[in-house]
TORSEDO-835066 format. One record per residue (C-alpha): residue number from 1; residue in three letters; x, y, z. Coordinates in pm, 1 decimal, always signed. Example, Ala and Ser with C-alpha at 12.3 -4.5 7.8 and 13.67 -1.06 7.14 Angstrom:
1:ALA:+1230.0:-450.0:+780.0
2:SER:+1367.0:-106.0:+714.0
This chain:
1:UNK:+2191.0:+826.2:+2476.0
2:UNK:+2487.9:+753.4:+2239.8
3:UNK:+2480.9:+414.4:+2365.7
4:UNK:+2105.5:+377.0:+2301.8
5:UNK:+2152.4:+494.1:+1961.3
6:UNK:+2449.4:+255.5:+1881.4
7:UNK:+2251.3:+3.0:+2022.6
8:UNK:+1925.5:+22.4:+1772.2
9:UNK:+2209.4:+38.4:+1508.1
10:UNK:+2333.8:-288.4:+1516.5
11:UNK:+1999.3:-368.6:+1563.4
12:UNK:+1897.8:-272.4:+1254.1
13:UNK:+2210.0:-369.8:+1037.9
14:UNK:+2172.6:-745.3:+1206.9
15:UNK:+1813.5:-695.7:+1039.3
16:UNK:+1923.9:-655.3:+662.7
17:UNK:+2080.1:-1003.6:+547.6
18:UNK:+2276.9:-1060.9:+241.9
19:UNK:+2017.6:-1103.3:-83.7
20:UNK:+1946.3:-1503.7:-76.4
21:UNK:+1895.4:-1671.3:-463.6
22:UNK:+1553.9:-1782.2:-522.6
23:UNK:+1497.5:-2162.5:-557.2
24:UNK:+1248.9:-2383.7:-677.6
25:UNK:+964.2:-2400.8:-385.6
26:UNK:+686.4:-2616.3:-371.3
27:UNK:+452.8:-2577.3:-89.6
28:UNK:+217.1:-2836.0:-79.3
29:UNK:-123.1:-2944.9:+101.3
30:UNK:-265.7:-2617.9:+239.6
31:UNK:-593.5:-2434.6:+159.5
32:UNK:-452.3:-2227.7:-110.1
33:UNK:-596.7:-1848.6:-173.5
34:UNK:-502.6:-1706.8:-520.3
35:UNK:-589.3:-1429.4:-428.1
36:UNK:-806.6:-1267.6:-684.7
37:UNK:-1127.0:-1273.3:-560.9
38:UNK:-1219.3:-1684.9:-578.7
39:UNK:-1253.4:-1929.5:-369.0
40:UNK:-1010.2:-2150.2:-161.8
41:UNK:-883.7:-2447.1:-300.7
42:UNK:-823.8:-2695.6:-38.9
43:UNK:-542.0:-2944.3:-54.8
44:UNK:-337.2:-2682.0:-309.0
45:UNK:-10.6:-2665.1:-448.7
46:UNK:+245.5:-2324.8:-498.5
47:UNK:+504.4:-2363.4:-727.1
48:UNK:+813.9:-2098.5:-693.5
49:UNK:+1040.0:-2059.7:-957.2
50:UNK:+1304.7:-1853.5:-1008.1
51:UNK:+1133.9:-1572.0:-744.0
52:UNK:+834.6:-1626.6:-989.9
53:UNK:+525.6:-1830.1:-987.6
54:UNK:+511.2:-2139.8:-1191.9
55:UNK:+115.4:-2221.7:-1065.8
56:UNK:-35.0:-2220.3:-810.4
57:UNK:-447.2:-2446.7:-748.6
58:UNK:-501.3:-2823.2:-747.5
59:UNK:-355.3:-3123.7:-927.2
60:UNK:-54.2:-2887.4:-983.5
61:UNK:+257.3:-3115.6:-1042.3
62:UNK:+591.8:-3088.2:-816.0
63:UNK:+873.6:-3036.8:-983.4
64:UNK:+1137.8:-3269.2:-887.2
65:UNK:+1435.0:-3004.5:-807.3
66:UNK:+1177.3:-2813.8:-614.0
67:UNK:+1248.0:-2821.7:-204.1
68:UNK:+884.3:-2929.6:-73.8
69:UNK:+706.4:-2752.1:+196.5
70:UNK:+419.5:-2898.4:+374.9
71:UNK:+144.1:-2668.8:+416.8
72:UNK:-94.9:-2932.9:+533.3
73:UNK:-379.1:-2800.1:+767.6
74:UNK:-230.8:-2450.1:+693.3
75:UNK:-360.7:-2178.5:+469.7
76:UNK:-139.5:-2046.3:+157.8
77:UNK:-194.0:-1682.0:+44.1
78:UNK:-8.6:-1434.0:-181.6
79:UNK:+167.6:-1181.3:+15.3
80:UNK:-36.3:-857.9:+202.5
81:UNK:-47.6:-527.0:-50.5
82:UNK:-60.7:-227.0:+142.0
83:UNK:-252.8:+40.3:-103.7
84:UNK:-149.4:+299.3:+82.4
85:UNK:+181.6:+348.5:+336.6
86:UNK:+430.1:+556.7:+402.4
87:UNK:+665.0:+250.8:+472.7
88:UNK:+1027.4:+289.8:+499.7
89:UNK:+976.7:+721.4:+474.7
90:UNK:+893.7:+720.0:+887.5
91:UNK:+1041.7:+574.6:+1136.7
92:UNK:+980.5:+834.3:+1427.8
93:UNK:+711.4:+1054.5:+1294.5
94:UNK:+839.7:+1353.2:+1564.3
95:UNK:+1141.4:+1303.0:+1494.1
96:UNK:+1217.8:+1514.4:+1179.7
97:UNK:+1527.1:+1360.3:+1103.4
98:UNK:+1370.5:+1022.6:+1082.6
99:UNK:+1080.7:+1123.3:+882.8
100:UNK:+1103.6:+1220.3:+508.1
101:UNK:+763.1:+1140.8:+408.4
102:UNK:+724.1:+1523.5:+250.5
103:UNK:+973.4:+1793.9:+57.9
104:UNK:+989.6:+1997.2:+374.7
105:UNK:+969.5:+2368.4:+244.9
106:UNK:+1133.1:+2219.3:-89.5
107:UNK:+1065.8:+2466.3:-386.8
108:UNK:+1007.9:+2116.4:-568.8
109:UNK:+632.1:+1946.8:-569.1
110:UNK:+552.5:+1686.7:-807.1
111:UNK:+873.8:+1620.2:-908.0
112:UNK:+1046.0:+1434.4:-541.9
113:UNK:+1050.0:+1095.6:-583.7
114:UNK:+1014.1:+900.6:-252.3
115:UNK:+1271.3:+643.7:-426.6
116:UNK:+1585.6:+792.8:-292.9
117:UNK:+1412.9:+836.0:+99.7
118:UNK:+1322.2:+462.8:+140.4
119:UNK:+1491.3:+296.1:+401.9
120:UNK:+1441.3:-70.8:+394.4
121:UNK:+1656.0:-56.9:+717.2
122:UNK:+1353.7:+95.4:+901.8
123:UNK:+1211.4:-146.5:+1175.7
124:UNK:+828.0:-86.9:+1083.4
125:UNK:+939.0:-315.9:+725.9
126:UNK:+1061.4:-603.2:+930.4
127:UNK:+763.2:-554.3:+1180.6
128:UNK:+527.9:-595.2:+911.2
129:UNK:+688.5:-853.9:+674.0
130:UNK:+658.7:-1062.4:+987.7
131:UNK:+318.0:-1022.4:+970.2
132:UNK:+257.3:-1120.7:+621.2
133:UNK:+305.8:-778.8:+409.5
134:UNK:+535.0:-828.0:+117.0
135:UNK:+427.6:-511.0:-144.2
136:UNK:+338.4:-170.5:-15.0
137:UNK:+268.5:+123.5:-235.0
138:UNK:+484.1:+419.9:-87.5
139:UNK:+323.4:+750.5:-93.3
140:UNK:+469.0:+1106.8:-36.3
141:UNK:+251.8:+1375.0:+244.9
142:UNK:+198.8:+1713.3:+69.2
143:UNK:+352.3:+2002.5:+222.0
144:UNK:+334.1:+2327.4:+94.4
145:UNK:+121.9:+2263.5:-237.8
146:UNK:-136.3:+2029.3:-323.4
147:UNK:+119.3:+1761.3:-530.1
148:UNK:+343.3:+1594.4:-329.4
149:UNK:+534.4:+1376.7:-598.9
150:UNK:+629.3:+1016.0:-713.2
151:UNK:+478.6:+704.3:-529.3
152:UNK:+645.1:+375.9:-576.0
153:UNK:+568.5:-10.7:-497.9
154:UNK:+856.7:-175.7:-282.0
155:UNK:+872.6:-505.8:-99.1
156:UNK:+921.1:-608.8:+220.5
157:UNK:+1246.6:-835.1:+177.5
158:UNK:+1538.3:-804.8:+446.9
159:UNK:+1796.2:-692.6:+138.0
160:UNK:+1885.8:-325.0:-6.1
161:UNK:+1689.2:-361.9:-312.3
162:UNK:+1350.3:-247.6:-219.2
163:UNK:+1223.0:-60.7:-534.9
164:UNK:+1013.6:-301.2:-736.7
165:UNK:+864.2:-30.3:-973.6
166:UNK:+919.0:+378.2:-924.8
167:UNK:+714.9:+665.2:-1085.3
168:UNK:+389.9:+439.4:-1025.3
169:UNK:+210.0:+748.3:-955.7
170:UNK:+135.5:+1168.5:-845.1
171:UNK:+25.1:+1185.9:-515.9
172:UNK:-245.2:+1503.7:-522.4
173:UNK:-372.6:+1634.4:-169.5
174:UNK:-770.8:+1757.8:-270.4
175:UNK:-1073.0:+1818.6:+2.2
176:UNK:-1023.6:+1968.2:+317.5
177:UNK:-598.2:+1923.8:+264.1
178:UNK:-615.2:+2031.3:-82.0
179:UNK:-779.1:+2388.3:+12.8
180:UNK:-580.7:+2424.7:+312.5
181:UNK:-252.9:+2385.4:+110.2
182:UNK:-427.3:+2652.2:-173.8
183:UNK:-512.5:+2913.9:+37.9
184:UNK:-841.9:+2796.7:+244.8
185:UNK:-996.2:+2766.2:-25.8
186:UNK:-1204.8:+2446.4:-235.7
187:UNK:-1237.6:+2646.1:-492.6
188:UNK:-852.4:+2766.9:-503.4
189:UNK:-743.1:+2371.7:-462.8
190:UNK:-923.6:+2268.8:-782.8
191:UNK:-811.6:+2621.2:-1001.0
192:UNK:-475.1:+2551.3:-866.6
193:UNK:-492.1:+2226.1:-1026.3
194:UNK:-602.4:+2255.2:-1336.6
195:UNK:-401.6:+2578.9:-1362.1
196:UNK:-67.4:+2371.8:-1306.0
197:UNK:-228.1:+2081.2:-1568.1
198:UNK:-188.9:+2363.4:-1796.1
199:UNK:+140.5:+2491.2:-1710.2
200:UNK:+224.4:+2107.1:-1800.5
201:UNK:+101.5:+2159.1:-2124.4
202:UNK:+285.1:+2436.0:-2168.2
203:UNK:+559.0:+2311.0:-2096.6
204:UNK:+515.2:+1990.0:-2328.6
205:UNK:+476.7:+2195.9:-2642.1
206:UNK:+827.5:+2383.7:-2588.7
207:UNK:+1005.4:+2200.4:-2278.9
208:UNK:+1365.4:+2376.4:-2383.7
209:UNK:+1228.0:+2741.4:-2296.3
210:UNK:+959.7:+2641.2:-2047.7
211:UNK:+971.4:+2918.2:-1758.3
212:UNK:+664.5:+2969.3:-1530.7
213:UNK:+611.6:+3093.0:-1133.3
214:UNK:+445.8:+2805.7:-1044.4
215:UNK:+623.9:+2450.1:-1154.7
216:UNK:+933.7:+2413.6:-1175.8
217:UNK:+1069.3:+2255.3:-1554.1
218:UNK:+1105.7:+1887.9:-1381.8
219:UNK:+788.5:+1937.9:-1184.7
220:UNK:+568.0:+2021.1:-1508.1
221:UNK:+755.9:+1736.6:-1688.2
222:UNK:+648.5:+1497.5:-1406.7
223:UNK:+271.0:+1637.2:-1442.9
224:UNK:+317.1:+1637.3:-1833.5
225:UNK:+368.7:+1238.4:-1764.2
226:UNK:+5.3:+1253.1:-1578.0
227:UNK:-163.6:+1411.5:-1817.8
228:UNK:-12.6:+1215.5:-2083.4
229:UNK:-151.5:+860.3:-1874.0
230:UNK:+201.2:+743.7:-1846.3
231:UNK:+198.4:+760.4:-1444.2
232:UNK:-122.4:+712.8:-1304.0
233:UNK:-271.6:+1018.1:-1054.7
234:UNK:-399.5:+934.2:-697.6
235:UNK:-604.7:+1168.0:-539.6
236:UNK:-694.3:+1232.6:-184.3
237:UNK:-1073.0:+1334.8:-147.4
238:UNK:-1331.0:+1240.6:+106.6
239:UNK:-1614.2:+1421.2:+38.2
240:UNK:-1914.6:+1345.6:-205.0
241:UNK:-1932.0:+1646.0:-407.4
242:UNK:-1553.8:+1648.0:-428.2
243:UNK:-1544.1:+1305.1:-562.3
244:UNK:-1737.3:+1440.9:-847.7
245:UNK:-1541.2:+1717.9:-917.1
246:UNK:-1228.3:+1512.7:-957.9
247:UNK:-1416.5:+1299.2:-1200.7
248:UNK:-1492.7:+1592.7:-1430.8
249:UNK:-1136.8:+1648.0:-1499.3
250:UNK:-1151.3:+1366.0:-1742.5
251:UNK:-1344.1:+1541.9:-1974.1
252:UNK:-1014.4:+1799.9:-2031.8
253:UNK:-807.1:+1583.8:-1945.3
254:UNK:-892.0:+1226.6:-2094.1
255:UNK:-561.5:+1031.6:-2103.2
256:UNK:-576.0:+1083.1:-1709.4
257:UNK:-541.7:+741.9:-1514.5
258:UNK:-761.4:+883.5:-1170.7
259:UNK:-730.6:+639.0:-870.6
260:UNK:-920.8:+788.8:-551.9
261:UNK:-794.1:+760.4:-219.4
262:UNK:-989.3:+783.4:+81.6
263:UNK:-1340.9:+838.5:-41.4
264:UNK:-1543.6:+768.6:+250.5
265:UNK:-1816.1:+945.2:+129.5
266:UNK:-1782.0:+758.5:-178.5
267:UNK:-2085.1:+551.9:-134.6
268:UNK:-2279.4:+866.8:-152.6
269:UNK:-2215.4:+846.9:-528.4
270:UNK:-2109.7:+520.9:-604.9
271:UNK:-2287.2:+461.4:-942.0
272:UNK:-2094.5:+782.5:-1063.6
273:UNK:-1757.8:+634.1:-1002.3
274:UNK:-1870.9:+305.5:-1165.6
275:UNK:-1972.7:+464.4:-1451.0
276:UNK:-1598.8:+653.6:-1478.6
277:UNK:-1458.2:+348.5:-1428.6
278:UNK:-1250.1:+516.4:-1138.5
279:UNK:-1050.6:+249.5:-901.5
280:UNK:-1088.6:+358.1:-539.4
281:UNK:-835.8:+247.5:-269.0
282:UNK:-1100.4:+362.1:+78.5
283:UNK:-1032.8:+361.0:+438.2
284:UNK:-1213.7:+3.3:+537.8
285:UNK:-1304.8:+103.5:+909.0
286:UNK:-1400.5:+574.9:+881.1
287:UNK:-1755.9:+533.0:+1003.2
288:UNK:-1748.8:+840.2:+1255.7
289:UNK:-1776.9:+1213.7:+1126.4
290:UNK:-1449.8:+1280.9:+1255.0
291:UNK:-1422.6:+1600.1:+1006.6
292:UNK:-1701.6:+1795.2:+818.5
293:UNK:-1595.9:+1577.7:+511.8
294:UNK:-1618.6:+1265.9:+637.7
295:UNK:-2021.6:+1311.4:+781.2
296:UNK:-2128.6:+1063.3:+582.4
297:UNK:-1832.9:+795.3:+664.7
298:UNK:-1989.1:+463.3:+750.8
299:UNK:-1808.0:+125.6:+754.4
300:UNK:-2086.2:+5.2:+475.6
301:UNK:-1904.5:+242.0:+232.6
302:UNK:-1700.4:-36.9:+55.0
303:UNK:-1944.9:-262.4:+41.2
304:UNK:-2198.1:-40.5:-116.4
305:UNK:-1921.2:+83.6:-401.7
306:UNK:-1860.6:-302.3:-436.4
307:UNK:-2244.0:-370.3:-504.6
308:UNK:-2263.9:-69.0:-714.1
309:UNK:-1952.0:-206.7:-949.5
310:UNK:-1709.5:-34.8:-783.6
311:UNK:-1359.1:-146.8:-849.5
312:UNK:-1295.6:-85.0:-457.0
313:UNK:-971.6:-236.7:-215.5
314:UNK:-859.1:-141.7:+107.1
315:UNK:-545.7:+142.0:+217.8
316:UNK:-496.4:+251.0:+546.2
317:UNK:-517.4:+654.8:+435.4
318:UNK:-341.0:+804.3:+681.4
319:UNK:-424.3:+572.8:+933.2
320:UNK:-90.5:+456.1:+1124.6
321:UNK:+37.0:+417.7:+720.4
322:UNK:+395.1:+383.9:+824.1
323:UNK:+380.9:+154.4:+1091.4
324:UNK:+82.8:-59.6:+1108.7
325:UNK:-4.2:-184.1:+790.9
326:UNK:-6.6:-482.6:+932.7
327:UNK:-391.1:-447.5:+1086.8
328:UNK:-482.6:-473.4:+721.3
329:UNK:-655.6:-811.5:+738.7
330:UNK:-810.6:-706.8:+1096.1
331:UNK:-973.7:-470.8:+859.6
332:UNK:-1084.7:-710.9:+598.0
333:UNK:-1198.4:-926.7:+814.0
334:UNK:-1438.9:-619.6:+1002.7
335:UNK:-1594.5:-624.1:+661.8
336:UNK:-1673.3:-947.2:+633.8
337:UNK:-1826.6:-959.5:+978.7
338:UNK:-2037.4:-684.4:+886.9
339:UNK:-2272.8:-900.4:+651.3
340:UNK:-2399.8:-1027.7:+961.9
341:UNK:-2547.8:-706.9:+1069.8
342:UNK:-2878.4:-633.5:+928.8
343:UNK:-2876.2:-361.7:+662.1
344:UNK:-2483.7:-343.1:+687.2
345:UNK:-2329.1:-392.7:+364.4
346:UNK:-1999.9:-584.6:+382.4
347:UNK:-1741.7:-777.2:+195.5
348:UNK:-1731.6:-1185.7:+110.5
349:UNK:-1415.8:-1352.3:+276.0
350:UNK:-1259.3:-1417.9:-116.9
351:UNK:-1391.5:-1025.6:-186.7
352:UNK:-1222.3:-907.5:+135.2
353:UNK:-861.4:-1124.1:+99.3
354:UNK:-865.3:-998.0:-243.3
355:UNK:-890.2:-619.0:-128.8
356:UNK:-570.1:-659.4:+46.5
357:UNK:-383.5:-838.6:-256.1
358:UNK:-467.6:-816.2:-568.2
359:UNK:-721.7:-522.8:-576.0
360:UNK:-480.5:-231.5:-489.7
361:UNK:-236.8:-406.2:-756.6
362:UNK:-458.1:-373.4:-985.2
363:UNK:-615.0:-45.8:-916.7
364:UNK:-236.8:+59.4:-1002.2
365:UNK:-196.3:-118.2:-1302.7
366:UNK:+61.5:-399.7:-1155.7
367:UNK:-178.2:-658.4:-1126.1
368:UNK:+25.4:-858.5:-1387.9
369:UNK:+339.1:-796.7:-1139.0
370:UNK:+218.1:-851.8:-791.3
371:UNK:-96.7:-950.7:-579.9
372:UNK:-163.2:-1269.1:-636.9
373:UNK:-48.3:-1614.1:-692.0
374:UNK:-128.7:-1650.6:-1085.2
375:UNK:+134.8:-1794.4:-1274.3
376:UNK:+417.9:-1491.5:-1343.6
377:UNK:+374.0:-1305.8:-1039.4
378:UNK:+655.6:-1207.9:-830.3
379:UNK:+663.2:-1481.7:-560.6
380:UNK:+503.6:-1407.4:-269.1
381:UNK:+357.0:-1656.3:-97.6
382:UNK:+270.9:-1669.8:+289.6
383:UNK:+179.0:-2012.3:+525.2
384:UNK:-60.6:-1928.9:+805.4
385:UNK:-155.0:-2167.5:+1085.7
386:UNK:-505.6:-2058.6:+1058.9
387:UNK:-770.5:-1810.8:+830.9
388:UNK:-574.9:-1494.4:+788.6
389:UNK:-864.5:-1261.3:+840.9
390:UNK:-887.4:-1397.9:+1201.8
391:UNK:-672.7:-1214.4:+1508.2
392:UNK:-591.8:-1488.7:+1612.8
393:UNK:-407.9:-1604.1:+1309.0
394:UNK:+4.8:-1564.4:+1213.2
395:UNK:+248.3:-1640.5:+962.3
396:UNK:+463.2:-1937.6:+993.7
397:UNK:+635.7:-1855.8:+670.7
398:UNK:+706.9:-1611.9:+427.9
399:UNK:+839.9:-1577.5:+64.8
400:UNK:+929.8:-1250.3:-74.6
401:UNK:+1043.2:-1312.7:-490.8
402:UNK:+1067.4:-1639.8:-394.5
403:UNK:+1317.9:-1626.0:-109.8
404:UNK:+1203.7:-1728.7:+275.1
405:UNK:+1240.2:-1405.0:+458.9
406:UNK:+1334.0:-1420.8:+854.6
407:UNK:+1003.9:-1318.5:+1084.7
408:UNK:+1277.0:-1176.6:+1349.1
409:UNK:+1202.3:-836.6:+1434.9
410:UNK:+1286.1:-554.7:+1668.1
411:UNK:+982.4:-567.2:+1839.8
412:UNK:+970.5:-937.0:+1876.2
413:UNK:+1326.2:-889.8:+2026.4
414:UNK:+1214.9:-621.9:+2282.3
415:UNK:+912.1:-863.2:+2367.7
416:UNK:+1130.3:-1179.1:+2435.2
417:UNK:+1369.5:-927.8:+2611.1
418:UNK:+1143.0:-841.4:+2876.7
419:UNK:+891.8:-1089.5:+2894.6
420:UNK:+1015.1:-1215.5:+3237.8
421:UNK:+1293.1:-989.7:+3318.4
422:UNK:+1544.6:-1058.5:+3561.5
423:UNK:+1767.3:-937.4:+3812.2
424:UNK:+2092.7:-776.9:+3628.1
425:UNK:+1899.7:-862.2:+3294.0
426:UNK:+1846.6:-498.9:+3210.6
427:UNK:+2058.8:-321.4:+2966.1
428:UNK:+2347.2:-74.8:+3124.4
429:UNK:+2162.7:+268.1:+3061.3
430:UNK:+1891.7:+159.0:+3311.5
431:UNK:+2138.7:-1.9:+3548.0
């Protein structure tokens, strides 16, 4: 076993390489996505500069320090956003040591920050840079009360510096989790919230001699920054009816900054959520009534929020969120197959490549940062040999703030490894 474990630990120091300077890119001649929702643009240029980009469409000039990389007969995206992930918190989810996702029985709530847990060590970040995910939003599990802290944005680089932004937003756990963690009890989840809302407050009017038995002084100061819209609050909730009563706490609350998570029953009321002009980061493929507040879940339930002017993306909620982000356009691409079945509502390709970029940017507030490939983004760009929405497709390259990152993995390793084993090929602790 000791060997084992010393093993996977130059593994996964081999994977973290010195930080590289960004140069001036140009990648030229490929069917260029921005990324925002438009159409193609065949025959493109990228321009990287200084881990930024410069522009990015047709007719765009090369600079002539820029190293040139042909893109011909390839496509040219911005990096994969996961809206929802647990990347870099998990790396054996049974193994407690390897999993810091939650406080544990911490007396803390919406205070933890998942900053300090993130390893960008952890082989699922490799895994799924190598598949063309650059930005993932981190979010903390509840445990023991419905807040579970601090989510942050990270890359997907092979360096040390992973945080791109912290304190992006308060991870609430409402529905079915929510009542469970307040006694059994819908009604308890939603009095427990507003009832720690007002211990915020509280606790903003005299912060010195704040005491209380339920939030701690740096958790009501974290919820005093919700209430106050400086960190936006994203809220679990599946069911129809609880959508709506998360969208009445704007009228006590009105600097709130609500982004819903989940919501697969979120077609159900659609036109409501428009109306609060609510972002919604939904599960792309719930369309079984796995749990009594999912029985309306059907896989039509983005498209209908999308026709009924819903700003919707995609998040794998709790859906293999620390490891397989990387099924993201599998799921994109689901919904854009799903026009094709009569009374199905889906997604458009430049609708459903935008759901993995730029839409859960934006639905975050860092659209201006990240999730596409307008001029002043952070430069991620990724070649694939084919239309990423299709299996069948792969990276060939990809740029992370403007530096090529290595598609070498740990998994790719163990697949090369034992492809065609040999004879005396096998490592000693099988011998």
């Amino acid at each position: 076993m000791k060997r084992i474990i010393t093993s996977l630990a130059l593994a996964l120091a081999a994977s973290i390489a010195a930080p590289v300077a960004a140069q001036t890119v140009a990648i030229t001649g490929g069917k260029v996505v921005i990324g925002d929702g438009s159409a193609p643009i065949d025959g493109g240029t990228v321009v990287i500069r200084d881990g930024k980009i410069v522009a990015a469409g047709a007719n765009v000039p090369v600079p002539a320090d820029a190293t040139r990389v042909d893109a011909t007969g390839k496509w040219v995206t911005p990096g994969l956003f996961a809206g929802f992930s647990r990347l870099g918190l998990i790396e054996i989810n049974a193994v407690r040591q390897t999993n810091d996702a939650s406080g544990g029985e911490s007396s803390f709530s919406a205070a933890i920050d998942v900053v300090p847990a993130i390893n960008p060590e952890a082989v699922p970040i490799a895994v799924n840079r190598a598949a063309g995910l650059t930005r993932a939003l981190v979010v903390p599990s509840a445990s023991d009360t419905i807040f579970a802290g601090k989510g942050a944005m990270i890359d997907l680089g092979a360096d040390y510096d992973a945080v791109t932004r912290s304190n992006v937003f308060q991870y609430v756990e409402m529905g079915e989790g929510g009542a469970a963690r307040a006694g059994g009890s819908r009604a308890a989840a939603h009095l427990l919230l507003r009832t720690m809302f007002a211990e915020a407050k509280r606790y903003t009017r005299a912060p010195n001699s704040f005491e209380s038995d339920m939030l701690t002084a740096v958790d009501a100061k974290a919820l005093a920054d919700v209430l106050a819209g400086r960190t936006r609050l994203l809220v679990h909730v599946e069911r129809a009816s609880d959508i709506l009563e998360i969208l009445k706490l704007r009228a006590d609350f009105p600097a709130l900054k609500l982004v819903l998570a989940g919501a697969s029953e979120g077609w159900r009321v659609a036109p409501q959520i428009a109306a609060a002009n609510v972002p919604v980061i939904a599960s792309a493929l719930n369309d079984l009534p796995e749990s009594f507040e999912k029985l309306a879940a059907t896989q039509s339930n983005i498209g209908r929020m999308k026709n009924a002017g819903v700003n919707v993306s995609i998040g794998m909620v709790n859906d293999r969120d620390a490891h397989q982000l990387r099924y993201a356009p599998q799921y994109a691409g689901n919904l854009v197959a799903l026009n094709k079945i009569p009374g199905a509502a889906g997604l458009s390709w430049d609708e459903a490549f935008a759901a993995i970029t730029s839409g859960p940017a934006e639905a975050m507030g860092l659209g201006a940062i990240a999730g596409s490939l307008k001029p002043g983004r952070v430069g991620d760009v990724v070649i694939w040999d084919a239309d990423p929405l299709e299996l069948s497709s792969a990276p060939s390259a990809v740029f992370i703030d403007g530096v090529r990152q290595s598609l070498d993995n740990r998994q790719q390793r163990l697949r090369d490894r034992y492809r065609t084993p040999q004879e005396g090929s096998l490592p000693k602790a099988y011998e």
